[in-house]
C-alpha positions as CSV (number, residue, x, y, z in Angstrom):
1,X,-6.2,12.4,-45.0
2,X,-6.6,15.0,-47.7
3,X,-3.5,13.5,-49.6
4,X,-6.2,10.7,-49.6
5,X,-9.2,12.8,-50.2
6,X,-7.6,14.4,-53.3
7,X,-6.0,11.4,-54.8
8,X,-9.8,9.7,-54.2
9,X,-11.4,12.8,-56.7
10,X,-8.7,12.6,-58.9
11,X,-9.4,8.8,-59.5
12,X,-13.0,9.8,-59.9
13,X,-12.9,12.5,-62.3
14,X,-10.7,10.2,-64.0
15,X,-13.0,7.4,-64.6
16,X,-15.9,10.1,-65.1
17,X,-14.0,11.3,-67.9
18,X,-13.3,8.1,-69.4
19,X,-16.5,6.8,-68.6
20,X,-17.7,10.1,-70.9
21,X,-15.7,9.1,-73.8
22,X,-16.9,6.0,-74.5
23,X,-20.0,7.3,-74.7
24,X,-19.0,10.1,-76.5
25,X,-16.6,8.7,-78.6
26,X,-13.7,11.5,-77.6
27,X,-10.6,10.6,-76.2
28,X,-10.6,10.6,-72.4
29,X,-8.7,13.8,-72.4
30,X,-10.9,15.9,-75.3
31,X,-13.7,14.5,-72.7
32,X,-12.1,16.0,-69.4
33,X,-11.7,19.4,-71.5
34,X,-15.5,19.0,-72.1
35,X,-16.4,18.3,-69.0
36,X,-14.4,20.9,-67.0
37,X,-15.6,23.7,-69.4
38,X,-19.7,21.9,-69.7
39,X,-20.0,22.2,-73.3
40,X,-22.9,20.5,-74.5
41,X,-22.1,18.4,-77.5
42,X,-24.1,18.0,-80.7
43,X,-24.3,15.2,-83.8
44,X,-25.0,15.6,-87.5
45,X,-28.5,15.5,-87.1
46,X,-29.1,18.5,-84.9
47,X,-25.6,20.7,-87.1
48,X,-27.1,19.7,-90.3
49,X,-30.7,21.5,-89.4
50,X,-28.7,24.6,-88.1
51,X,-27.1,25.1,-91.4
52,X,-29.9,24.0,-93.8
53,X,-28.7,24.8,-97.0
54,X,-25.1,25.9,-96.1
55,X,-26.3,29.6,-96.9
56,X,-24.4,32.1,-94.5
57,X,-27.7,34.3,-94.7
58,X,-30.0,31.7,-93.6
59,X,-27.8,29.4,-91.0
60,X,-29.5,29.4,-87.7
61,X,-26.2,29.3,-86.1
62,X,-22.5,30.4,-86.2
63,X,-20.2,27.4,-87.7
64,X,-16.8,27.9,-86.3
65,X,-14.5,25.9,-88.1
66,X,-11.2,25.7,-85.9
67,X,-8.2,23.5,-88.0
68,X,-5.9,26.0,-89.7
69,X,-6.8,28.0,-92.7
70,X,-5.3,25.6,-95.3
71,X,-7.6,22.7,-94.0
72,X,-10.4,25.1,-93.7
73,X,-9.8,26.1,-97.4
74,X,-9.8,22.5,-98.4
75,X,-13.1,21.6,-97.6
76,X,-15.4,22.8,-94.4
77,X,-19.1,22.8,-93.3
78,X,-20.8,25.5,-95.4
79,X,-21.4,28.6,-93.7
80,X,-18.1,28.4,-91.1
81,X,-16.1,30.6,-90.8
82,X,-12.2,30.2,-89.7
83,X,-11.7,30.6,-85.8
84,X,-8.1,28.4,-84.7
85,X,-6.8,28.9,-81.1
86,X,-3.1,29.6,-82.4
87,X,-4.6,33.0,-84.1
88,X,-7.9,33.4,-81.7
89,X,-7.5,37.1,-81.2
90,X,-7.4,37.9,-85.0
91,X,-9.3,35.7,-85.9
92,X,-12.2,36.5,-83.3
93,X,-12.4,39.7,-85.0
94,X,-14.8,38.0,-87.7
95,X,-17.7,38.1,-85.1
96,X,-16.5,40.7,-82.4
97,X,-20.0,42.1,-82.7
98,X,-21.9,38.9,-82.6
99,X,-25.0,38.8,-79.9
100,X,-23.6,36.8,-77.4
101,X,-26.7,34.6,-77.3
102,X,-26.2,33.7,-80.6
103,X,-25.9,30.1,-80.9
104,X,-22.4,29.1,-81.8
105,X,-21.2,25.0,-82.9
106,X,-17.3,24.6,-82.7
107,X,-15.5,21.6,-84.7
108,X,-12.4,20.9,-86.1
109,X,-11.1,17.1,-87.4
110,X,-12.8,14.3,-85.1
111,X,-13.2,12.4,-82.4
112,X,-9.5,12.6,-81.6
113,X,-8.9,16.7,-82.2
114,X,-9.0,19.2,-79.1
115,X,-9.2,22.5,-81.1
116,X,-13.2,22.1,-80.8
117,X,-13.1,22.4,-76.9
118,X,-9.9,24.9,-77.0
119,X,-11.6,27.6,-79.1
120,X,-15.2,27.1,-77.9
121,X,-14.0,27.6,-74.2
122,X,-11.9,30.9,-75.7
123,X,-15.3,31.8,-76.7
124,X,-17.0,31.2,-74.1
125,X,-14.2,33.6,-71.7
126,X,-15.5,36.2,-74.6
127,X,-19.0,36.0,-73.2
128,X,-20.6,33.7,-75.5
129,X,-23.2,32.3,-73.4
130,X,-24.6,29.2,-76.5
131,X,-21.1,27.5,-77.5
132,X,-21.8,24.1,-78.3
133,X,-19.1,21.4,-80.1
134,X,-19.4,19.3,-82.6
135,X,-16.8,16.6,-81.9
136,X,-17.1,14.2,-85.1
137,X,-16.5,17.2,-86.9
138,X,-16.0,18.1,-90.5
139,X,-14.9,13.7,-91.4
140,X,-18.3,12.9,-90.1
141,X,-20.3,15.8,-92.4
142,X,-18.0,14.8,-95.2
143,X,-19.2,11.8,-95.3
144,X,-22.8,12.5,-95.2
145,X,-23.0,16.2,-97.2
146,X,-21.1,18.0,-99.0
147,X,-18.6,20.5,-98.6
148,X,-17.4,24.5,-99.0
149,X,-14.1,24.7,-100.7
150,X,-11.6,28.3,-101.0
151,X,-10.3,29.6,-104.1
152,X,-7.1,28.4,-104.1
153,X,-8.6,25.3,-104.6
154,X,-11.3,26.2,-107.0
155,X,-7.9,27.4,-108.7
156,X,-6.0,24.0,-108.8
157,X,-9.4,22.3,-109.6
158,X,-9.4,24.9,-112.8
159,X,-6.2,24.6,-113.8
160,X,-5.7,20.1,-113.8
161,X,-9.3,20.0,-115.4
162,X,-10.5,18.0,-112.8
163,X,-13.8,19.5,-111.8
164,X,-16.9,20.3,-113.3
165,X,-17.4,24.0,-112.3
166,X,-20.9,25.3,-112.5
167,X,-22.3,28.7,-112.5
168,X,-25.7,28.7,-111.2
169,X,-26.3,32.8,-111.9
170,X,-29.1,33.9,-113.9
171,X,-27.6,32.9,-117.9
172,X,-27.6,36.7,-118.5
173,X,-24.5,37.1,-115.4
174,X,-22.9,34.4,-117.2
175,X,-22.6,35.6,-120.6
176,X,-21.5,39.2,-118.6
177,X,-19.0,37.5,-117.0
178,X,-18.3,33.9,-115.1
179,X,-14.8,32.0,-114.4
180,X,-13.5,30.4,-117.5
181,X,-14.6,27.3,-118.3
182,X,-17.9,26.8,-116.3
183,X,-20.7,25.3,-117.2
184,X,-24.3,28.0,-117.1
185,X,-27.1,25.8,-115.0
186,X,-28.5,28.5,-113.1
187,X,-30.7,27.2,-109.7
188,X,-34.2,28.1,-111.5
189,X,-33.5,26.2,-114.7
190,X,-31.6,23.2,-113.0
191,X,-34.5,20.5,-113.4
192,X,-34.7,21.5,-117.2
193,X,-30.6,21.6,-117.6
194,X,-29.7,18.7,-115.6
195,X,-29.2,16.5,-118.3
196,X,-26.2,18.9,-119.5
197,X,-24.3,17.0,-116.0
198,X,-22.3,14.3,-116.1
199,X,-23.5,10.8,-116.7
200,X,-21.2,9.3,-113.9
201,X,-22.3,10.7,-110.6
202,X,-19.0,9.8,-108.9
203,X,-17.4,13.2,-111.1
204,X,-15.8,16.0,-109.1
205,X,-18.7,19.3,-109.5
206,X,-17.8,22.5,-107.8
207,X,-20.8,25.0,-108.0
208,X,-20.5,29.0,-107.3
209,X,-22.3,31.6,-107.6
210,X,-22.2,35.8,-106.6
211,X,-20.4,35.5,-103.6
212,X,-21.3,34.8,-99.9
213,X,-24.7,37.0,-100.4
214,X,-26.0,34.7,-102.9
215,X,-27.8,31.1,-101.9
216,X,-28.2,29.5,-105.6
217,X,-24.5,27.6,-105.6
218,X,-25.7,25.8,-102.2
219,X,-29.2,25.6,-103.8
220,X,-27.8,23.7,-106.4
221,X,-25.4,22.3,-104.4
222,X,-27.9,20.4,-102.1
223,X,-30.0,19.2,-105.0
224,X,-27.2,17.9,-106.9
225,X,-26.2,15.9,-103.5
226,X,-29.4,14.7,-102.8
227,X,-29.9,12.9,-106.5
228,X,-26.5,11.2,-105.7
229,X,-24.0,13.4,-107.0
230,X,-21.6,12.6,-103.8
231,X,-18.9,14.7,-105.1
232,X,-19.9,17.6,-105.0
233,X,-18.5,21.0,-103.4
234,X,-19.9,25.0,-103.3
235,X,-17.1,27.6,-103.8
236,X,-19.3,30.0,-101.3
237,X,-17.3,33.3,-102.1
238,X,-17.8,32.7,-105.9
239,X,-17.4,35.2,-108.6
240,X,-16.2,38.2,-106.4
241,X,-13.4,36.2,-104.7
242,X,-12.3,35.1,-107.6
243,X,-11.6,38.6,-109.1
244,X,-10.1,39.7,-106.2
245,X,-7.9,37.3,-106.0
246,X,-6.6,38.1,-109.1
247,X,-7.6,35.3,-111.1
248,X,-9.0,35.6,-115.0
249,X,-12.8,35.8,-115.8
250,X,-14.1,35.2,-119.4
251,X,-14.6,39.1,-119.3
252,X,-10.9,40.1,-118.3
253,X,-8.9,36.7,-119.3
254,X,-5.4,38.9,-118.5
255,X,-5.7,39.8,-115.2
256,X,-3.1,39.6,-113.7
257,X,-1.6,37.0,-115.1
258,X,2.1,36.2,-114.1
259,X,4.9,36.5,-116.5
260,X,7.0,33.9,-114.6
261,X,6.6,30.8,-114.8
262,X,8.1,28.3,-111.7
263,X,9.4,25.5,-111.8
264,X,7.8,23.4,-109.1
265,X,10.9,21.5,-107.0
266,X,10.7,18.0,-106.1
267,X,13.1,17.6,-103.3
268,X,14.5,19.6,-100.7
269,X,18.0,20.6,-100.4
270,X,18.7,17.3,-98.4
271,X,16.3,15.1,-100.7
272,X,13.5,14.4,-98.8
273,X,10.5,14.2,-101.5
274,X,7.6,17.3,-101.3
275,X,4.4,17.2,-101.5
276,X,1.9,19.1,-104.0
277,X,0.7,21.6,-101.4
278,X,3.5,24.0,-100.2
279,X,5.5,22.8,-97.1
280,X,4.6,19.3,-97.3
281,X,6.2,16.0,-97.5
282,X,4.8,13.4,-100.1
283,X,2.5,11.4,-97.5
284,X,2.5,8.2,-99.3
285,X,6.5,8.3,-99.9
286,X,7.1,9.1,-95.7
287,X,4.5,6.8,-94.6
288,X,6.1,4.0,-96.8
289,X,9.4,4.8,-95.2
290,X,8.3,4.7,-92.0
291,X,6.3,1.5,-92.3
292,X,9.0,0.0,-93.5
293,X,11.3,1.1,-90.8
294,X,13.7,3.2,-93.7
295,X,13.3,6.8,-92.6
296,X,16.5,8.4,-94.1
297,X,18.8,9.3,-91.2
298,X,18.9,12.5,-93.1
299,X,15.4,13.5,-91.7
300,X,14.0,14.1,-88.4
301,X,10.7,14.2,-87.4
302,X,9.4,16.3,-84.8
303,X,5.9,15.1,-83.1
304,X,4.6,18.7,-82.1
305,X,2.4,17.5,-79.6
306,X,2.6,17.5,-76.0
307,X,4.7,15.1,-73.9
308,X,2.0,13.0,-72.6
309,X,0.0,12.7,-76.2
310,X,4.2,11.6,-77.3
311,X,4.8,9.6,-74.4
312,X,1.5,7.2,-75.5
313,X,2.5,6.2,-79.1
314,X,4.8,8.1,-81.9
315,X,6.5,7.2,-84.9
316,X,9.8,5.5,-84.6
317,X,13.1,7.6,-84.2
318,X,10.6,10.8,-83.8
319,X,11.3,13.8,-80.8
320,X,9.2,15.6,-79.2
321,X,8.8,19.4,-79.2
322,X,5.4,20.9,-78.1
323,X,5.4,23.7,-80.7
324,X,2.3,25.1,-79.2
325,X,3.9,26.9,-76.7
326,X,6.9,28.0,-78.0
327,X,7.4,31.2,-80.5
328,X,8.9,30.6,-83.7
329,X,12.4,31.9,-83.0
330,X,12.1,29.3,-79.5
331,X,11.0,26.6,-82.1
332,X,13.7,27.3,-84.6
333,X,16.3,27.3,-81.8
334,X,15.3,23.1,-80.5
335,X,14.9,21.9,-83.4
336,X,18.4,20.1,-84.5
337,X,20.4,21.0,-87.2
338,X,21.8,20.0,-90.9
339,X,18.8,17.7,-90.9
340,X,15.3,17.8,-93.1
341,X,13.0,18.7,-90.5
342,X,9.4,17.2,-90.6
343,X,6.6,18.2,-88.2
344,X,3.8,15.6,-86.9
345,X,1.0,15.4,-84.8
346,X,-2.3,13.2,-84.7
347,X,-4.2,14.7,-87.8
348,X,-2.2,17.5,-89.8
349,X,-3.6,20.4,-87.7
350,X,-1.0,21.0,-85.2
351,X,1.8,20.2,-87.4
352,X,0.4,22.9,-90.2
353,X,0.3,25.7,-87.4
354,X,4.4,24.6,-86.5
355,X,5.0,24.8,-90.4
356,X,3.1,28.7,-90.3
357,X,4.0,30.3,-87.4
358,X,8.1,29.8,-89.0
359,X,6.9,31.1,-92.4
360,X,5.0,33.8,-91.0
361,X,8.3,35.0,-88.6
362,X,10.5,34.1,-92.2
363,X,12.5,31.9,-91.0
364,X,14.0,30.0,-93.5
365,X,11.5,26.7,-93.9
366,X,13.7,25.6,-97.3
367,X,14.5,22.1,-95.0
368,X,11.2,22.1,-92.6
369,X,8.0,20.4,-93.8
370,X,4.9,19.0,-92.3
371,X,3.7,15.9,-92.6
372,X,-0.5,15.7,-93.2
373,X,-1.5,12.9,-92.2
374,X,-3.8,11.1,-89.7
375,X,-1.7,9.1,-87.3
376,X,-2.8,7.1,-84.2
377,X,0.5,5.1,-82.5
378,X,0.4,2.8,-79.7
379,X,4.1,2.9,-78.4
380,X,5.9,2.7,-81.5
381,X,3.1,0.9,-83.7
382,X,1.3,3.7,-86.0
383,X,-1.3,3.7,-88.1
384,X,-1.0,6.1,-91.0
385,X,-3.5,7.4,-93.0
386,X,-2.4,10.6,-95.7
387,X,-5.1,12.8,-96.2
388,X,-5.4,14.5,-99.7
389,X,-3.4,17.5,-100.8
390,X,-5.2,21.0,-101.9
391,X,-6.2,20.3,-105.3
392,X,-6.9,16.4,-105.0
């Protein structure tokens, strides 16, 4: 009888949870990590009004982005800040003092990624008594505001020429000092300079200002959006980032500038082709291999996730190894040998954090690569989508 009894609940929290996702639009098991931990879940709408302008100052709540740092750097909501379950106790350490009634949103890459849940459950063992998540996540904001980019990719924008940047200090800041090449539209003058912006609203126009204390980039930022500048992205940290990263203002051009210069390789040893952000594999040259059923027997990829997420779809000639849970020496140790080894998982995330946690313990990555993509298989049918590198 309770054999009965318990197979009966099972069945019903079950179709409960699936019954939540359609509605929802999570996947059944993102919904039963929802349900079991009753996090209330928000839309664009109600995350949008907590972050107003995307000024850290003036957010209403705490934005916890939870993807790894390199998709964080590449383009988040503004005002997050970088909380990912694989580094939660460091990473906490950013709001450690944080009133624990303080509202708090949790996101990370869609409908179909269960860091959102993970890390606002973490939170919520911390004491944090107001975690909600936002489950579309920073694809849905994308493409309906703009975005808060790191300097690394400021830096790459910089160097290809292939953004606007825009200083929006008072002119007087500018002529003291601003990151070389930059236009001077500063937030009070901006209806007076706009005409000094480009013709073809489509172009790529990155806006910064003094730092994280300072509101005029996403002042600027939010106009130039709302006139139909879609493109558009606010380098929060700004100016004093910038310098102490190292990187060359129009007041000290030299600093530290490296002698060196490196030659960026193509291929790893074995000859799988790389991608433009380190540890990558070129997206568009793997998914054409694999959609053609070509993989070179030379590499193996490794789906990171967990057996049952494997057992419902994966790429062709894939293994699985739930990386997750192992540390790097364990991961090292599985993963087979004398082959170009290539991480997967459903959007990049998971197979990022793999890629890390080997570099971090310096294990020798020379043949191990991730792939960043957004993959959703049924059996052995996948649908591939590569999302952009860094400085794209």
């Amino acid at each position: 009888m309770k054999k009965i009894l318990s197979s009966f609940a099972l069945a019903t929290l079950l179709t409960i949870s699936q019954s939540y996702a359609q509605e929802n639009n999570v996947t059944p098991e993102i919904a039963e990590l929802i349900k079991k931990h009753n996090l209330e879940q928000v839309e664009f709408d109600y995350v949008q009004k907590k972050v107003g302008i995307g000024f850290r100052g003036g957010a209403q709540a705490i934005l916890i982005d939870a993807r790894p740092a390199l998709k964080y750097e590449k383009g988040t909501i503004p005002s997050s800040l970088n909380i990912t379950d694989s580094n939660f106790e460091n990473d906490y350490n950013q709001i450690i003092n944080l009133a624990k009634d303080k509202e708090i949103i949790v996101f990370c890459a869609g409908y179909n990624c269960e860091k959102s849940p993970i890390v606002a459950q973490l939170l919520k063992k911390n004491g944090h008594k107001n975690v909600k998540v936002y489950s579309a996540g920073e694809p849905d904001w994308a493409k309906k505001s703009y975005l808060e980019i790191g300097t690394n990719v400021v830096k790459v924008y910089q160097e290809n020429n292939s953004a606007l940047l825009v200083d929006t200090r008072p002119q007087i800041k500018y002529f003291q000092e601003t990151i070389p090449g930059s236009l001077s539209i500063p937030d009070t003058n901006l209806d007076k300079l706009i005409g000094r912006l480009p013709i073809d609203k489509n172009e790529k126009i990155v806006t910064f200002c003094a730092g994280y204390t300072c509101e005029k980039s996403n002042i600027v930022a939010n106009k130039l959006y709302s006139i139909g500048y879609k493109n558009v992205a606010v380098y929060a940290a700004g100016v004093p980032a910038w310098k102490e990263a190292g990187l060359g203002t129009t007041a000290n051009a030299n600093a530290k500038v490296k002698s060196e210069v490196k030659v960026k390789k193509e291929f790893t040893p074995n000859g799988a082709k790389l991608g433009e952000d380190e540890g990558s594999i070129d997206g568009e040259w793997l998914k054409a291999q694999i959609l053609e059923d070509k993989v070179p027997e030379y590499i193996q990829i490794v789906n990171v996730l967990s057996a049952k997420d494997f057992k419902k779809g994966h790429i062709k000639g894939s293994i699985n190894i739930e990386a997750d849970k192992l540390t790097a020496k364990e991961l090292f140790e599985k993963l087979p040998k004398g082959k170009t080894i290539v991480f997967n998982c459903s959007a990049g995330a998971r197979s990022i954090e793999a890629w890390s946690k080997l570099k971090k313990d310096n294990i020798d990555i020379s043949d191990i690569l991730y792939f960043d993509a957004n993959i959703t298989c049924e059996d052995e049918k996948c649908k591939i989508e590569v999302n952009e590198p860094l400085g794209a």
